[in-house]
C-alpha positions as CSV (number, residue, x, y, z in Angstrom):
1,X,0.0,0.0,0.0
2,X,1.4,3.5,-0.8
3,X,0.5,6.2,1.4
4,X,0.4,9.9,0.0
5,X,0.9,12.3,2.7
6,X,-0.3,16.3,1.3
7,X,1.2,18.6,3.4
8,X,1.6,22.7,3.6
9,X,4.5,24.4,4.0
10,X,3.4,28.5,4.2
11,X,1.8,28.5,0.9
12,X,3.2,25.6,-0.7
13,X,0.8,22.1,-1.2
14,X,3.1,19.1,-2.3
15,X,1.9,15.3,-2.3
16,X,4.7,12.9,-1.3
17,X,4.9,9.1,-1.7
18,X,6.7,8.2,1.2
19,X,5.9,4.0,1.4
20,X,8.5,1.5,0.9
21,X,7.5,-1.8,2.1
22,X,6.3,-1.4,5.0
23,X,8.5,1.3,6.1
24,X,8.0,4.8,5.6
25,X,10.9,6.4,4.6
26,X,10.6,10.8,4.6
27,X,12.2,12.9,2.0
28,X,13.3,15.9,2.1
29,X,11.2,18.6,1.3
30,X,13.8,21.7,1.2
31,X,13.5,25.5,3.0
32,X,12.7,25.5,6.7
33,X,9.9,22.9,7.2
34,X,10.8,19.4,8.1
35,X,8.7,16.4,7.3
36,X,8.1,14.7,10.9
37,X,6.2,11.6,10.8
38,X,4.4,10.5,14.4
39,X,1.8,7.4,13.7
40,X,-0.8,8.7,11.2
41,X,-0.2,12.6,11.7
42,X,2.4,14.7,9.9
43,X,3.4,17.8,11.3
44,X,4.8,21.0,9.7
45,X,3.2,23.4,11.9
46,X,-0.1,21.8,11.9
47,X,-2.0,18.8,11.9
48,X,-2.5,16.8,8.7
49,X,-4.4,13.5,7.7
50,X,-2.3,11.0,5.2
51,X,-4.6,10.5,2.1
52,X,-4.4,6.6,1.6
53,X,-5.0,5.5,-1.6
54,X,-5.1,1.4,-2.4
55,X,-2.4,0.0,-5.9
56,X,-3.3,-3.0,-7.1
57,X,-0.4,-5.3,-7.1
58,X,1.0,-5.9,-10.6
59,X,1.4,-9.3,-11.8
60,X,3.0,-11.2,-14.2
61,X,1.7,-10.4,-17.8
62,X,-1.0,-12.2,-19.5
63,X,0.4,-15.7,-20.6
64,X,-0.9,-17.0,-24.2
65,X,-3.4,-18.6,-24.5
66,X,-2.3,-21.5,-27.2
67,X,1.1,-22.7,-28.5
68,X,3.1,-24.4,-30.9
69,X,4.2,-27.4,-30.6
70,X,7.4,-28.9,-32.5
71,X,8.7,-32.5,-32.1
72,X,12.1,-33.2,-33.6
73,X,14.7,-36.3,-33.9
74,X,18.5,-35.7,-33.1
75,X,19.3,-38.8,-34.8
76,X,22.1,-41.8,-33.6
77,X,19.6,-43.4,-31.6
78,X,19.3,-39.6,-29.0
79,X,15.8,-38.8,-26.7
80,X,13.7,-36.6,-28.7
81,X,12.3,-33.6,-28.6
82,X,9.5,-32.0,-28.2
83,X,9.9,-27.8,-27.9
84,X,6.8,-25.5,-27.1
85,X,6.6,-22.4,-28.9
86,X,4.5,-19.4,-27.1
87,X,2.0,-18.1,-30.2
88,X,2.0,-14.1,-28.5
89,X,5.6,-14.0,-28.6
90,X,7.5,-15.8,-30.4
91,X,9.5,-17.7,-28.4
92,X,10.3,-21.0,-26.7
93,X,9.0,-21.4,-24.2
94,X,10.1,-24.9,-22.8
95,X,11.7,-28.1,-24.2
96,X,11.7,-31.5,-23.2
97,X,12.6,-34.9,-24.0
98,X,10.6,-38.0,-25.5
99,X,11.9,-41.7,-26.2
100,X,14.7,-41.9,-28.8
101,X,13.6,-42.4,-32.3
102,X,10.2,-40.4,-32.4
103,X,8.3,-40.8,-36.0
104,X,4.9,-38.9,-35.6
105,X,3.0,-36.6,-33.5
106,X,-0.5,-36.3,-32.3
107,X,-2.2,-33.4,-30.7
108,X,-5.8,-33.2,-29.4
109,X,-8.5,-30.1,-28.7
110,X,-7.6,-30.5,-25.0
111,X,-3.5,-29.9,-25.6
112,X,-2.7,-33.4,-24.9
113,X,0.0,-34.5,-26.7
114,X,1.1,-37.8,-28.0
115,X,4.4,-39.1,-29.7
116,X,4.8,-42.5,-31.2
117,X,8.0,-44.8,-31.8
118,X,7.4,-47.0,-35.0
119,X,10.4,-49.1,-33.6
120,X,9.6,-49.8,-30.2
121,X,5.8,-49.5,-29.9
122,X,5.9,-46.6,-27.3
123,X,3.7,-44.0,-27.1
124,X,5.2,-40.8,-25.3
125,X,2.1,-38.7,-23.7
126,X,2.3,-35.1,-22.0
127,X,0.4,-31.9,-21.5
128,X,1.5,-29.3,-24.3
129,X,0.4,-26.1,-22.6
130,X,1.8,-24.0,-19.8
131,X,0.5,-21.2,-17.6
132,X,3.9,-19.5,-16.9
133,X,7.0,-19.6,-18.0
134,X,8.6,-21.3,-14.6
135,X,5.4,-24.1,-14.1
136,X,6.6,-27.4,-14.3
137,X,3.7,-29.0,-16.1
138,X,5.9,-29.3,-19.7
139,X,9.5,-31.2,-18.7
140,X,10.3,-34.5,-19.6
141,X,9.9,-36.3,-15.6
142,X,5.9,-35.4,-16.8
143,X,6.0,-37.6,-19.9
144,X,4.2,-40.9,-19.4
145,X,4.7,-43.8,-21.6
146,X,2.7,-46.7,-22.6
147,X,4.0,-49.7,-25.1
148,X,1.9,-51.3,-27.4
149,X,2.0,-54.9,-28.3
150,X,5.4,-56.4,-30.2
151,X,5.6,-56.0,-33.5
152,X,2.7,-53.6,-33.4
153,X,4.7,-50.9,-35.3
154,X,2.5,-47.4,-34.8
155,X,2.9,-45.1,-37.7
156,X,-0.2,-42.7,-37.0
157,X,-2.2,-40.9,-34.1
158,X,-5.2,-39.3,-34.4
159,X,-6.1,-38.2,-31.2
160,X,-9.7,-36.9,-30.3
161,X,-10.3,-35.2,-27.2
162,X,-14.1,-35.9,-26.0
163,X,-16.8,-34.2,-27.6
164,X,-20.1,-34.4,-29.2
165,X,-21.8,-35.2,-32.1
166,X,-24.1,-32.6,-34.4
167,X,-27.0,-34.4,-33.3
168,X,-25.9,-34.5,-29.6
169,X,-24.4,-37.8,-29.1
170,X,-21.2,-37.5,-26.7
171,X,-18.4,-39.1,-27.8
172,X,-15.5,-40.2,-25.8
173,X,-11.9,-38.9,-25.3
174,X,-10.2,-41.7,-27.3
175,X,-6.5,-41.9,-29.4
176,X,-6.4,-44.1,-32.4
177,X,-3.6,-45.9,-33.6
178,X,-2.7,-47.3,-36.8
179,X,-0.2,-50.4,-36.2
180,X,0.7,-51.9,-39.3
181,X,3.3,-54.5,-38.1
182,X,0.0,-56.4,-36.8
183,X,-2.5,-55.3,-39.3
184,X,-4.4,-53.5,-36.4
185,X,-5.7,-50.4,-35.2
186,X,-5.8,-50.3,-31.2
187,X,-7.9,-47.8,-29.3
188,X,-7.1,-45.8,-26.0
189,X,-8.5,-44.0,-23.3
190,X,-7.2,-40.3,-23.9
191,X,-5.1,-39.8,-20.9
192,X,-1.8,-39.2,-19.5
193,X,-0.8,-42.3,-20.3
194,X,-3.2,-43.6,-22.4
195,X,-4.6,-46.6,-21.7
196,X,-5.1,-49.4,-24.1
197,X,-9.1,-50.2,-24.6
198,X,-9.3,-52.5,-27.8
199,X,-8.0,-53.3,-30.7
200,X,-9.3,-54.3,-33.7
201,X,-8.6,-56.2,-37.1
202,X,-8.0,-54.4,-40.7
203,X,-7.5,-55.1,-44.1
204,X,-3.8,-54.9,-45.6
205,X,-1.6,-52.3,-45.4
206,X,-3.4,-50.1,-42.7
207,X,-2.5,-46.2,-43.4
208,X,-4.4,-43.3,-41.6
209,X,-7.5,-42.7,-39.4
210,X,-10.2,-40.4,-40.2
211,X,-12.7,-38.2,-37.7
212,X,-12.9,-35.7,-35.1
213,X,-14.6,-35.2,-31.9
214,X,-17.9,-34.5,-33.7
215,X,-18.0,-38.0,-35.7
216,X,-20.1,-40.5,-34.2
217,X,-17.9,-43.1,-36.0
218,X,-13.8,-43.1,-37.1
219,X,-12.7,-44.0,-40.7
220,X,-9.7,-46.4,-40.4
221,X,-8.2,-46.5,-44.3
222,X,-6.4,-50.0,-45.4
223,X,-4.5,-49.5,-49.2
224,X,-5.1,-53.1,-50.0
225,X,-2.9,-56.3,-51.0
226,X,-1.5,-54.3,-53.6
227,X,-1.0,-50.7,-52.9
228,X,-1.7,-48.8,-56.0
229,X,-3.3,-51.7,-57.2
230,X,-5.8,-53.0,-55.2
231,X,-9.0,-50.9,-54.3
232,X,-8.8,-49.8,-50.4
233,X,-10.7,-49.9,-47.6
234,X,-12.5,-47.6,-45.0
235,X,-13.1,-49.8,-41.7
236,X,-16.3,-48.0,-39.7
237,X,-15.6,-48.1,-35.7
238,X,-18.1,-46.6,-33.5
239,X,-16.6,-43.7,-31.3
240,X,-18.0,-44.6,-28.4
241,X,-16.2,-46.6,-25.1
242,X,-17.1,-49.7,-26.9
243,X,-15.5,-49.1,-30.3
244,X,-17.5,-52.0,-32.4
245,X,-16.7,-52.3,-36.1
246,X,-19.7,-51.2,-37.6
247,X,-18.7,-51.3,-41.6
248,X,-15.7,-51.8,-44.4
249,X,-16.9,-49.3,-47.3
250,X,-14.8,-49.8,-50.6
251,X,-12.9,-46.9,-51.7
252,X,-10.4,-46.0,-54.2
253,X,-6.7,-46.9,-55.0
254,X,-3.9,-46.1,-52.1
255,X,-6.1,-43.6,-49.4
256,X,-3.5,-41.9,-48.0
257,X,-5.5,-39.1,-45.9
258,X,-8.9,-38.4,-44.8
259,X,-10.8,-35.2,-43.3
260,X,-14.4,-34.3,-42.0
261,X,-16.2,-31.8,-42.6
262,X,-17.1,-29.0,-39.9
263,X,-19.9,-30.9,-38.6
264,X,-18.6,-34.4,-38.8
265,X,-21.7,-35.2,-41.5
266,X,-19.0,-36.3,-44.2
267,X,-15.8,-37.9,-44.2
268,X,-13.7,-37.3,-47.6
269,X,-11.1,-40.1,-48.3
270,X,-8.3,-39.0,-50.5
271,X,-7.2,-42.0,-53.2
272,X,-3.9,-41.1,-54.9
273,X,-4.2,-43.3,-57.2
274,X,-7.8,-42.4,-58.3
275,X,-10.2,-45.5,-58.4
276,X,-11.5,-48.0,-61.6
277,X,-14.2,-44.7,-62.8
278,X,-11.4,-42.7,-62.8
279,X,-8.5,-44.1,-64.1
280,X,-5.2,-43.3,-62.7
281,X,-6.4,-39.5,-61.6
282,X,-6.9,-38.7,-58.0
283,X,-10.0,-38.9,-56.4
284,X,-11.7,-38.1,-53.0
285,X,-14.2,-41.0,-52.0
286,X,-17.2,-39.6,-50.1
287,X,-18.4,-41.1,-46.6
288,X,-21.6,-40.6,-45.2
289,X,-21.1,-40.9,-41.5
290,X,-24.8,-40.7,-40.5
291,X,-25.6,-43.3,-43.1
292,X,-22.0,-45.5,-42.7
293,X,-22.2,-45.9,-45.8
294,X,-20.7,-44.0,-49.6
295,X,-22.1,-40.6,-50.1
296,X,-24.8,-40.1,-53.2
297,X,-21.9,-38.3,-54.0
298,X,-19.7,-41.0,-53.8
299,X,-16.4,-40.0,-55.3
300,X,-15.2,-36.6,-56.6
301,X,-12.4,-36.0,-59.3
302,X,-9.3,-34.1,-57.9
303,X,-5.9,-33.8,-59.4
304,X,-3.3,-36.1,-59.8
305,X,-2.0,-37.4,-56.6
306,X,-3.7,-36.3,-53.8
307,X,-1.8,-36.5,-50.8
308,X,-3.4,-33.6,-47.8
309,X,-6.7,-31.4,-47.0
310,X,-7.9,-29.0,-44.7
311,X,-11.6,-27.4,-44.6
312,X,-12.3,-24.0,-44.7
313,X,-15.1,-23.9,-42.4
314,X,-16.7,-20.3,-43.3
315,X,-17.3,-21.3,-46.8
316,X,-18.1,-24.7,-46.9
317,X,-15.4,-25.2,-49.0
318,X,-12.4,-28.5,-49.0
319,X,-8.6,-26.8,-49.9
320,X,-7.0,-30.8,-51.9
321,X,-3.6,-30.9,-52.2
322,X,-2.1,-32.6,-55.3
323,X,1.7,-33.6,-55.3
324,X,1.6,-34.8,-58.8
325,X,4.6,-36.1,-60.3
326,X,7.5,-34.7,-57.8
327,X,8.9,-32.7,-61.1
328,X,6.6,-30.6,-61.8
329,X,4.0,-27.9,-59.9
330,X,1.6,-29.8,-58.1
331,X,-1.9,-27.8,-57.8
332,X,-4.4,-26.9,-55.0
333,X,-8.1,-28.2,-56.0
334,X,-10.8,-25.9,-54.4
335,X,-14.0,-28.0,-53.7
336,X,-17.0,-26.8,-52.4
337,X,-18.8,-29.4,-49.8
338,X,-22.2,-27.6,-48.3
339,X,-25.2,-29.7,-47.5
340,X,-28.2,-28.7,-47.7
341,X,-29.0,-27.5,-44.3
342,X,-26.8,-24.5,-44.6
343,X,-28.5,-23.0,-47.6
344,X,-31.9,-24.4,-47.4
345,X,-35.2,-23.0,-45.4
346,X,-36.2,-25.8,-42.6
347,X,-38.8,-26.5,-44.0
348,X,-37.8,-28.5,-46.6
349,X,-38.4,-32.5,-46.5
350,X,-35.0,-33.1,-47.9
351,X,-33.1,-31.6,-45.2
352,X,-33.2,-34.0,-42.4
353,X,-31.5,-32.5,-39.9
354,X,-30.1,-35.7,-38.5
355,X,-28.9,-36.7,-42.5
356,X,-29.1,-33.9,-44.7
357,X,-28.3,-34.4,-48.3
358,X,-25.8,-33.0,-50.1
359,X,-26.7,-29.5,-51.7
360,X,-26.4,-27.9,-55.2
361,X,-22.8,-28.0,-56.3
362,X,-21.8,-30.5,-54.0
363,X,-18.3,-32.0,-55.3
364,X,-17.8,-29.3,-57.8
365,X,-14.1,-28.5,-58.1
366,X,-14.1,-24.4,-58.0
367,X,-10.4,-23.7,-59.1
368,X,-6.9,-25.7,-59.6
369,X,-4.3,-23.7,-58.4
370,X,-0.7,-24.4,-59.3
371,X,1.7,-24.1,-56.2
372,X,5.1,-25.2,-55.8
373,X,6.9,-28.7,-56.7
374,X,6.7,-31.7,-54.3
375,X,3.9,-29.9,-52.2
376,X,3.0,-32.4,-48.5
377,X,0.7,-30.7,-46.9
378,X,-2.0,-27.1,-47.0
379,X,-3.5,-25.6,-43.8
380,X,-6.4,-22.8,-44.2
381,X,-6.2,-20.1,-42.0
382,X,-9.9,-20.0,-40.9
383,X,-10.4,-16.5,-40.4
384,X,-8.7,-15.0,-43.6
385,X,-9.8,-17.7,-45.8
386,X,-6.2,-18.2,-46.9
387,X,-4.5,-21.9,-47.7
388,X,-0.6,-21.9,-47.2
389,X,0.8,-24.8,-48.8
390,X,4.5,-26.3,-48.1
391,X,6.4,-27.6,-51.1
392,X,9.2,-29.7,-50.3
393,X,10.9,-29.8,-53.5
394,X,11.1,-26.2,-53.6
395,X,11.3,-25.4,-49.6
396,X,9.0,-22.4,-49.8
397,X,4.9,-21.7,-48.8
398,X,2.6,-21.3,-51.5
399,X,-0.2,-18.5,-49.9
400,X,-3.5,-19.0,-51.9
401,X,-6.3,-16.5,-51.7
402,X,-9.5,-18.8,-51.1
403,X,-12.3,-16.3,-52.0
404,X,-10.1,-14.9,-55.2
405,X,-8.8,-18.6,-55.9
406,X,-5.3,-17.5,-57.0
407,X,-2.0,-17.7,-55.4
408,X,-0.7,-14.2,-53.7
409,X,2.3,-15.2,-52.5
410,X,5.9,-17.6,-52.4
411,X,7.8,-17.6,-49.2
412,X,11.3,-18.8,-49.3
413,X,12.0,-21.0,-46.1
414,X,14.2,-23.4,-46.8
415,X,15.0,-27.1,-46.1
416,X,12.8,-30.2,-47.3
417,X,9.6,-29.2,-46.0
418,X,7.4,-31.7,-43.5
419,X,4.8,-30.3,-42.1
420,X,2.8,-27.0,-41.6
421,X,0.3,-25.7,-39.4
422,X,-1.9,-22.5,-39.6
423,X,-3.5,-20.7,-36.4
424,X,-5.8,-17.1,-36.3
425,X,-4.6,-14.4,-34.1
426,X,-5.2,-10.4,-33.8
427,X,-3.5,-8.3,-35.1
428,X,-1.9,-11.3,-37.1
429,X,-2.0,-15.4,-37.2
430,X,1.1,-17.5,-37.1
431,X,1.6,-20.1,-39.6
432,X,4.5,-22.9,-38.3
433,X,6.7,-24.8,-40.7
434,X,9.6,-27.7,-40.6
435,X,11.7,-29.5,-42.6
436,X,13.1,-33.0,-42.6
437,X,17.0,-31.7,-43.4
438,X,16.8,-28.3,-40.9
439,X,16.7,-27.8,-37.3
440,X,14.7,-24.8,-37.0
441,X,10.8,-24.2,-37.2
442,X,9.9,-21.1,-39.2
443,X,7.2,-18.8,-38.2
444,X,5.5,-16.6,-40.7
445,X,3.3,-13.9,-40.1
446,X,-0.2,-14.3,-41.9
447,X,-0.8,-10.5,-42.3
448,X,2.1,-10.1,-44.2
449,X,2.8,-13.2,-45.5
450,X,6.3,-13.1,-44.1
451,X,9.0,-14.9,-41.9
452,X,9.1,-13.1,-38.5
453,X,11.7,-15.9,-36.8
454,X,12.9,-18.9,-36.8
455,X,13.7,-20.5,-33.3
456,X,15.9,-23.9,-32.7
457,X,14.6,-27.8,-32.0
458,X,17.7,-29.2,-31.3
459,X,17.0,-31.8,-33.6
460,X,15.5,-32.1,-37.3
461,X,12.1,-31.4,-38.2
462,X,9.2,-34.2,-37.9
463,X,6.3,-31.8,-37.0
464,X,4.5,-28.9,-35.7
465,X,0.8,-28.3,-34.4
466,X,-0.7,-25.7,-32.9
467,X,-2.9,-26.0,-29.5
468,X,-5.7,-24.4,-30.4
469,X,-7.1,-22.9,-34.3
């Protein structure tokens, strides 16, 4: 508390802080008069009353409120490491080590992280969030492990953290794992660690597995005997505690990736090898997850190669990335996915709102883009309607404009690009990039379309996330 004592001195009226601690501490006030001090009374001549006026105590300043998070290899058999990345300012804000050998990393709504070891079956689990910069929730004695069965061999997470569907059902915190060693997917109990629930039979070559929090069912895609060859698979399992298989729908040649969209009404299966209608073009099978069944859209016709997606949720509108041939450009498909209940009065008979059915233009492919060579992956910056693509070939970000369909922008980084990931922000978003051969992530500003930073991982690139959109 700071006490202000006014005091008068012949004419003169001065106010004097004289608090420090708890000990008052007079300053000199010049001339003749002499500040006494004599328990709550000042004299100069007369008596005056000490004005008391309350500060709040200042505190630390406002900690983010989401992060990034970057998981990088050393190599020659070292711990990982996983590095968080404060969003507001640019900085690391902790680092800490997983197993040795990590290969891929999952992140849920609920910043719960989770990092797999192909080799050994282990999954790594921590919290990826911190509320100031000396907690101890984010160092490696807080990283719980649990090991999957021999052999298992986990090569992808998708980790959902609980939620519910559009039409209300709740659905469970639960992480996915594809294990192709056993031909298997295994399902755990989202937790630090998880805990292993069931596990349940695919069909060869087990890949990727599709849904969110608002799916009431996951999408577990198999390529087949024959990669390539041989028409793949999308295995139904409830996402519930009880996980049943509920359906295998045939899709098209090598899926490779899968999204929903922002209601969890359709999942979109990416073929790279297009299907037997299409030849050997690249095709997106369609999933009806309140019907478990194909789509009456069933397939749409992308370009060649299609290896990533993202949704951009304002617009009802599917951002396809296609790597074609490694040599040349690859492209960016725009492809417009509304269903009927966001265009359509209630009223109408066809919009069930428990299965609505797919509205006018469904599946139509709005633009091809070109972007850079050997492009992995696309994020859409949801509030700007913007895609920012990585090319590996090239090592730079293609920026599309979404509503304009063009590209705007090429943004040298550097390095065989791996992963990116785009998050909003005021006054600008971030957008996060690594790269297999570099031991930085990059951080570009998304009102300028420019590198702010880079900042280190102590090991090369795998991936990077961000904690919340």
């Amino acid at each position: 508390m700071q006490s202000v004592v006014q005091q008068s001195c012949g004419d003169a009226r001065r106010a004097v802080a004289v608090v420090h601690g708890s000990k008052w501490r007079p300053r000199s006030l010049g001339g003749a008069c002499v500040l006494s001090l004599v328990a709550f009374g000042v004299g100069c001549g007369n008596n005056y009353r000490p004005v008391v006026s309350a500060i709040n105590p200042v505190g630390p300043s406002a900690q983010p409120s989401k992060y990034a998070l970057a998981l990088a290899d050393p190599g020659s058999g070292q711990a990982g490491v996983a590095t968080l990345i404060d969003f507001a300012g640019d900085s690391v804000v902790g680092t800490l080590n997983t197993a040795p050998s990590p290969t891929y990393l999952g992140l849920d709504a609920s910043a719960q992280a989770y990092v797999l070891h192909a080799d050994t079956g282990l999954i790594d689990a921590f919290t990826a969030s911190t509320s100031t910069l000396l907690s101890t929730a984010f160092l490696t004695r807080n990283v719980k492990q649990t090991t999957l069965a021999t052999g298992s061999v986990p090569t992808q997470i998708t980790a959902l953290a609980a939620g519910a569907t559009s039409t209300g059902t709740a659905t469970p915190g639960t992480v996915y794992v594809v294990e192709q060693g056993t031909t298997k997917a295994a399902a755990l109990t989202a937790a630090i660690p998880p805990v292993i629930r069931q596990e349940f039979p695919l069909g060869p070559n087990p890949v990727y597995v599709v849904g969110s929090a608002a799916t009431s069912r996951v999408y577990v895609l198999s390529q087949g005997a024959i990669p390539g060859t041989s028409l793949g698979t999308a295995t139904g399992v409830e996402n519930t505690t009880t996980n049943a298989i509920s359906n295998v729908i045939a899709v098209g040649r090598s899926p490779v990736y899968g999204v929903v969209n922002v209601d969890g009404r359709r999942a979109f299966v990416l073929n790279s090898a297009g299907d037997t209608a299409s030849g050997t073009g690249g095709t997106l099978s369609v999933i009806n997850t309140q019907t478990n069944a194909l789509d009456s859209t069933p397939r749409i016709v992308v370009g060649p190669n299609p290896v990533w997606a993202d949704v951009d949720q304002a617009v009802n509108e599917m951002a396809v990335l296609n790597a074609g041939d490694g040599v040349t450009p690859g492209s960016l498909s725009v492809v417009y996915i509304p269903l009927c209940s966001a265009i359509t009065q209630p009223a109408n008979p066809n919009c069930d709102a428990t299965n609505p059915v797919d509205a006018a233009g469904f599946g139509d492919v709005l633009a091809t883009i070109p972007v850079g060579i050997g492009p992995v992956q696309v994020a859409v910056l949801q509030d700007q309607n913007k895609a920012y693509v990585a090319n590996s070939v090239d090592g730079t970000v293609t920026v599309v404009d979404l509503q304009r369909m063009v590209a705007t922008a090429i943004i040298p980084v550097g390095g065989k690009l791996n992963w990116i990931s785009a998050t909003s922000g005021t006054p600008t978003g971030k957008v996060y990039v690594t790269a297999s051969n570099t031991q930085v992530v990059t951080v570009i500003r998304t009102d300028t379309d420019t590198v702010v930073t880079t900042l280190p991982l102590q090991g090369f690139g795998l991936a990077v996330k961000v904690t919340a959109q």
